[in-house]
N, C-alpha and C positions, 0 to 999 in steps of 0.2 A: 801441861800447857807448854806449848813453846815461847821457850826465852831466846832465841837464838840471838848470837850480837846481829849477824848481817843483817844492814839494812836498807832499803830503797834509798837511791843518791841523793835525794835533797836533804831528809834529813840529817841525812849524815854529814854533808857535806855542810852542813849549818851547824851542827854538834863541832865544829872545827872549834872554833874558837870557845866552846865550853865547857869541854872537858880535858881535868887536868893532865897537863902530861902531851897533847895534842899537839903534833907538827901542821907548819902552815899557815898557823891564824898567826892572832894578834897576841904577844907576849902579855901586853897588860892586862887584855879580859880574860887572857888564859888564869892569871894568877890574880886578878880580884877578887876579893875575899867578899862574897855579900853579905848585907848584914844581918843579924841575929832577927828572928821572927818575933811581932811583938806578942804582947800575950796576951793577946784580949779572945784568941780563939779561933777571930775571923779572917785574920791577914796569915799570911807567912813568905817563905822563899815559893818564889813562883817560877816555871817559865814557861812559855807561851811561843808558840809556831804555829803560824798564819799569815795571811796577805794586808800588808796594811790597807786600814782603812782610808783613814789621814791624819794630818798632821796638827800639831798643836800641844803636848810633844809627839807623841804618837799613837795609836790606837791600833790595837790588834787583838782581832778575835770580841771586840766589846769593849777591853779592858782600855783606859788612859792611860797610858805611862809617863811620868815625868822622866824626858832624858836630859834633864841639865849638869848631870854629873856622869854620864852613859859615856862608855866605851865603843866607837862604831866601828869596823870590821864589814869592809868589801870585798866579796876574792881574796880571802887574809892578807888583805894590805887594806892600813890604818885608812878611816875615812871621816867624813862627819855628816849630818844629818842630814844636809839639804842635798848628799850624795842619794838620797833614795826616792824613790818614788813610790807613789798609790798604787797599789795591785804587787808589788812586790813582797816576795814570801821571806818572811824573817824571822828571827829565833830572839827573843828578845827573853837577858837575862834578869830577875829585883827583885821586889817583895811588890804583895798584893793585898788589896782588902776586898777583897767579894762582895761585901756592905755598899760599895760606892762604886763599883766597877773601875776602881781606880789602881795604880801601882808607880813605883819607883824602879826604872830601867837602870842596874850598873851595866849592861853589852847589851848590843844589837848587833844580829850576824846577819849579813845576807851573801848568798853566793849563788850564782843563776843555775839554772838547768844545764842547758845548752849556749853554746855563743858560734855561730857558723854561718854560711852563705846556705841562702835559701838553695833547695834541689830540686824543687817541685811545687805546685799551689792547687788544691781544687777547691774551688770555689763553689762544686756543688754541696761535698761532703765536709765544708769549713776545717780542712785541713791542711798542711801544708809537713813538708819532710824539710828539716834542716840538719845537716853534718849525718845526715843517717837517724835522726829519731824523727819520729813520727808524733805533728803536734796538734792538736785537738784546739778549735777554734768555740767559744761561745757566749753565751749571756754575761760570764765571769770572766771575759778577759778584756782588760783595758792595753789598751793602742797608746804609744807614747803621741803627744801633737808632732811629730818628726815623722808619723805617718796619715797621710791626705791620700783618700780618706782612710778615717780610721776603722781599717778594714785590712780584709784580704787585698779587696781594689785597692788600696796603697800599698803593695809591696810587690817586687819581682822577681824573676828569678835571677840566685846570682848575686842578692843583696845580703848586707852581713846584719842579720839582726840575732837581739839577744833575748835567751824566752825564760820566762822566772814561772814554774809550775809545780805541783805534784805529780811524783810518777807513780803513774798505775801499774797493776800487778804484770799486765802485758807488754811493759818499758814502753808506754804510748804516754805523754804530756799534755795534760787541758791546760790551756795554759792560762795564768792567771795578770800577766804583760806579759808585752810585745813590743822591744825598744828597736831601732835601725840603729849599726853602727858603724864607724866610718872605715874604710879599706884600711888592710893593714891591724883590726884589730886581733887580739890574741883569740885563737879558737880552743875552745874547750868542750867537754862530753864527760856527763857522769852515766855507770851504767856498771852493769855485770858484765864481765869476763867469760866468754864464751870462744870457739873454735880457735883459743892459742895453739899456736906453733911458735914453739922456740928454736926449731931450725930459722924460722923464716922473721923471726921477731914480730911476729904480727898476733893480734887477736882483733874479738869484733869485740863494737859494743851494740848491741840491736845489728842495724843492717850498716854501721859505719866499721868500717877495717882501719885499724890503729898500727903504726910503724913506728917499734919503740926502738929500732936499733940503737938510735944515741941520743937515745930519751936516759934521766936522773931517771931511777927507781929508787921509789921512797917508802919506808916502814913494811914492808915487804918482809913475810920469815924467811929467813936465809937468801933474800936478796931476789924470790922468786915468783914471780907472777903464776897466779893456777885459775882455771877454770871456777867460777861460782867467786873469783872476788868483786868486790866494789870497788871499784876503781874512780880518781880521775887523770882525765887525759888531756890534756894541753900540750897547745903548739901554736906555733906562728904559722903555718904553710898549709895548706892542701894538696896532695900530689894529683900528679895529671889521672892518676883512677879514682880518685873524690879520697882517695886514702887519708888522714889526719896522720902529720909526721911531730911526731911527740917529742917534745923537749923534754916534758915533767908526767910521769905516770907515779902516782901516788894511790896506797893504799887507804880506803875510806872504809873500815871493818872494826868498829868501835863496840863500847859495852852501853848502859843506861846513858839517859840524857841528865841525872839529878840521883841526889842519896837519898834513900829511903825518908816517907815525907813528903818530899817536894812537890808542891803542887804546880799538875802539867795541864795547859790547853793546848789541843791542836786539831787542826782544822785540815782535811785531808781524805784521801782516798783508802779503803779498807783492802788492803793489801795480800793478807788470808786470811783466811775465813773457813771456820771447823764448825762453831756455832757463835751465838749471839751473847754466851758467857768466853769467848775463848776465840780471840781475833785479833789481827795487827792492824793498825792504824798507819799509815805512810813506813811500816815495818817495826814502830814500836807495838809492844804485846799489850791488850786489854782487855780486862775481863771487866762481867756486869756483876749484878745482884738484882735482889726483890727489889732493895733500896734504889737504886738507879732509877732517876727520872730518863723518860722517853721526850723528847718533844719532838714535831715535825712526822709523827710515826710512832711506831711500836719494836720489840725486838725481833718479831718475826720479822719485818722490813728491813734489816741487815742483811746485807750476803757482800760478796766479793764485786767492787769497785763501786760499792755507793760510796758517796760522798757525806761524812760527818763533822761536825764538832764533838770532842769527846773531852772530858773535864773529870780532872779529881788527882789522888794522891799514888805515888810510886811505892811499891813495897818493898820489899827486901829484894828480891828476882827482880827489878825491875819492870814489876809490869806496873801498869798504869792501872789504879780500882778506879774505875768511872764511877761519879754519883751522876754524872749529867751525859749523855747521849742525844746533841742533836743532829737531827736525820737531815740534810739538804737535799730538797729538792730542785729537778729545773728551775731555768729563769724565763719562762718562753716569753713573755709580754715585753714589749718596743714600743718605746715611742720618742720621737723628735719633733719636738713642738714648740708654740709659744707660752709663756708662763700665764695662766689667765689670773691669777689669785694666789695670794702666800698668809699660812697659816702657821707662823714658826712657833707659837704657843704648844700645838698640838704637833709638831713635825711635820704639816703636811702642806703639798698645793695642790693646784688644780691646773690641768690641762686636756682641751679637748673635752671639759666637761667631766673626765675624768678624777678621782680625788687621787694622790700618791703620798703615801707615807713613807717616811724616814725611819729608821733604829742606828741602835749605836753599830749595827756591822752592816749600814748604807756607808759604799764607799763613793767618796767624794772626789773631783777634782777639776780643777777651772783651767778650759781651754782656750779663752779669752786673753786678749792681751794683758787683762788684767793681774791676770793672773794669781788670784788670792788664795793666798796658804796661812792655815788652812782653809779652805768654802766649808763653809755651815751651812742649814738652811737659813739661819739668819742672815746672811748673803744674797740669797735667792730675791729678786725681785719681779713684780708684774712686769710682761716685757721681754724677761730674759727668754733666750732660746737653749733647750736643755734634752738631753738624749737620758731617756730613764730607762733600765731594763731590771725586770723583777718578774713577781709571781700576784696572783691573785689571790689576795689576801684580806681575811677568811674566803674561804673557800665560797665562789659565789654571791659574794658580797657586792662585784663591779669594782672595788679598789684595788690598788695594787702596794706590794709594800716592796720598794725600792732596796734591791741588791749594788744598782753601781746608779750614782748623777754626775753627770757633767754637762759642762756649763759650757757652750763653743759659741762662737761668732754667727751674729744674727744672718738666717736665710729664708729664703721663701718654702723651700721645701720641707714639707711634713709628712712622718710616717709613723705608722702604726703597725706594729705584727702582737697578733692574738688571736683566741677560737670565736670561731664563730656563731654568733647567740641566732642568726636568724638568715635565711640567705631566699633571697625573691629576684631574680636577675631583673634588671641587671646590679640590683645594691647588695649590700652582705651590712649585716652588725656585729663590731666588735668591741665590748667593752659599753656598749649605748652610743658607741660612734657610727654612723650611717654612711657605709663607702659606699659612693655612684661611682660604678665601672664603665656607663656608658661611652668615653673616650679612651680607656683603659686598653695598654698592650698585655695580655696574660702569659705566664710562664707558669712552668710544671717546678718538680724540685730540684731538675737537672739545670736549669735555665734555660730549656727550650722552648719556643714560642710556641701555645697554644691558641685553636680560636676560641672566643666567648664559650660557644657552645660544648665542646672537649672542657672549657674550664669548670663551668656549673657545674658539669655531668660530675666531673670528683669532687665536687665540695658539698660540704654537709653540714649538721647541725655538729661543732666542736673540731673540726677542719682547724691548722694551723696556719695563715695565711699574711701575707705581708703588704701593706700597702703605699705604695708611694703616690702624692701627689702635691695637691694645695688645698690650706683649709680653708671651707668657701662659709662655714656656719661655726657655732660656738660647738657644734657636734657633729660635724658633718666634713669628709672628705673628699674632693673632687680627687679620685685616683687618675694617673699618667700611666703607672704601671702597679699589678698585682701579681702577687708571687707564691702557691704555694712553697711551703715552708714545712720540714720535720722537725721534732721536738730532738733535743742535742741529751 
């Protein structure tokens, strides 16, 4: 099995502050000693790497964690709590009880992916290029309110925003936030070491070219930068060829995340992949068993760059034994609507006649002036206006169970994207919502206008489709515009 240390940059670069010995982080959660496992069997030292859910103290991957005694750790400079945000990927270090999905946080790491001026946007392909990596737009990434809308359409090129994601096996980022940040901020890039030249001081990382002439090089063997490390790379500047001129390039080529024992979640992309007993998770190693639960899927539905939850205990090698394997699927169902009904007994409401359920890894957040941290469903009222994106859950049921809610400022416009249960032009159903396209402008999935008739002709029974307009019945939408849509 491969144990190899190198590992994809986020992990790693969140392992900063939690393994001992480690330059960079935070001294104190470097050397917090967590406490002893109690011994009842069900709890122990846990940690946990995932996107917050939210707050209240925090929640990540399911788990509550109390951070009232937590050490926070930003870009390993000292931070605190209200420094973070929902959709942001963090390493959160305590003990656990599995019984109550609850735990005690002593650290929380978070350090971003990427931090750079946008280079590019396609807005067909929900992608965008910043500092040279290539960022993946979808269902799972939340928009900080700093960007109107919370979209592609609110950002340009040129602007410095900061992306918190998992890197996939192709150094490509889905990203999980998307912050804007203000000129002048420090730019940073984690990534492999590729095409060095040490005449010329330069390497890439992906398609961005790094200039380390009077960059610090840190933890480096013998002071020397080699092709295949993991690097990060920070700087203040961008030179006039997009080049990053590096104050700080820093070695990120660490061992396990935890001593034998220690129970790991992380939530992540499968990074390699041999078989379904023998794969890396955001680069750390894990094997299955008989005993392994499957959810979401089976073991043949592993290969390289699904998306899982994977859960259980480190062994000597450091690999992770999963007893738990969840499989993530897409999120493809949308909707922006009004609240018609709140069932927080059961987690759920209703919109558009639709019913949406909540779990504890529905990630939360209120774009409202109000601004309530945490939002719960208990929060939620008739009335509110709320963007749900998720999956159809059970399968065919017409429900959908809610991956991200937020809560934004009341408007007339309603939208729905999902497949198609029945299509009679000029209306379509999706979800038992009834779109009249009759005023409707159509587009394809590049956003070029088509007419009606080019529209029907490609839609079908289970078609992805997007619709915008105003809700004129309790299940019914007047579309303005309709969009086919590809599942991400």
């Amino acid at each position: 099995m491969n144990t190899s240390n190198k590992r994809p940059a986020i992990l790693v670069a969140l392992t900063l502050a939690f393994i001992s010995g480690c330059s960079g982080g935070n001294e104190n959660a470097q050397n917090q000693t967590p406490p002893p496992p109690p011994s009842d069997g069900i709890s122990g030292i846990g940690v946990a790497i995932g996107p917050i859910s939210t707050f209240g103290s925090i929640v990540v991957n399911g788990v509550h964690y109390d951070t009232a005694d937590a050490v926070f750790t930003i870009d390993g400079e000292p931070a605190i709590e209200s420094d973070l945000s929902v959709g942001q990927l963090v390493l959160v270090q305590g003990t656990f009880d599995s019984a109550s999905s609850t735990g005690t946080a002593t650290s929380v790491v978070f350090d971003d992916s990427v931090t750079g001026p946008i280079e590019s946007i396609d807005t067909a392909l929900n992608q965008l290029t910043v500092l040279g990596q290539l960022v993946l737009v979808s269902a799972d990434t939340s928009f900080d309110d700093n960007i109107s809308p919370p979209s592609l359409d609110g950002l340009s090129v040129g602007e410095i925003v900061e992306v918190s994601g998992f890197i996939k096996a192709d150094g490509s980022i889905p990203a999980s936030r998307i912050e804007k940040k203000v000129v002048g901020t420090q730019v940073e890039a984690h990534g492999t070491v590729s095409n060095l030249d040490a005449a010329t001081s330069t390497f890439s990382i992906n398609n961005l070219v790094v200039d380390y002439e009077n960059a610090t090089i840190r933890d480096f063997p013998g002071g020397q930068i080699s092709d295949g490390d993991f690097v990060e790379a920070k700087g203040a500047s961008v030179g006039a060829n997009g080049e990053l001129v590096a104050t700080i390039v820093e070695l990120e080529d660490f061992g396990v995340v935890g001593e034998e024992g220690t129970h790991v979640e992380i939530e992540g992309f499968i990074t390699r992949f041999t078989s379904s007993t023998d794969f890396d998770v955001t680069g750390l190693p894990v094997t299955t068993s008989s005993g392994t639960v499957f959810e979401g899927g089976v073991a043949g539905d592993l290969g390289l760059n699904i998306k899982v939850e994977a859960e259980g205990e480190l062994d000597a090698n450091g690999v992770l034994v999963a007893t738990k394997v969840d499989i993530r699927r897409s999120k493809a169902i949308r909707s922006i609507a009004v609240v018609d009904s709140v069932d927080a007994a059961s987690d759920s409401l209703i919109m558009l006649g639709v019913t949406f359920t909540t779990d504890a890894l529905t990630r939360f957040e209120d774009k409202t002036d109000l601004d309530v941290i945490p939002l719960t469903i208990n929060d939620i009222n008739t009335g509110d206006y709320l963007e749900i994106r998720g999956t159809e859950f059970p399968a065919g049921s017409g429900q959908v169970l809610a991956t991200l809610l937020e809560r934004e400022d009341l408007d007339a416009r309603t939208e729905l994207q999902g497949f198609t249960e029945s299509v009679a032009q000029p209306s379509l159903t999706v979800l038992g919502v009834t779109i009249d396209t009759s005023g409707a402008v159509f587009r394809d999935t590049d956003d070029s206008i088509l007419s009606a008739s080019e529209f029907f002709d490609l839609v079908d029974i289970n078609t992805l489709v997007e619709a915008t307009g105003v809700e004129t019945g309790d299940t019914v939408i007047t579309a303005t515009e309709v969009e086919l849509e590809f599942e991400l």
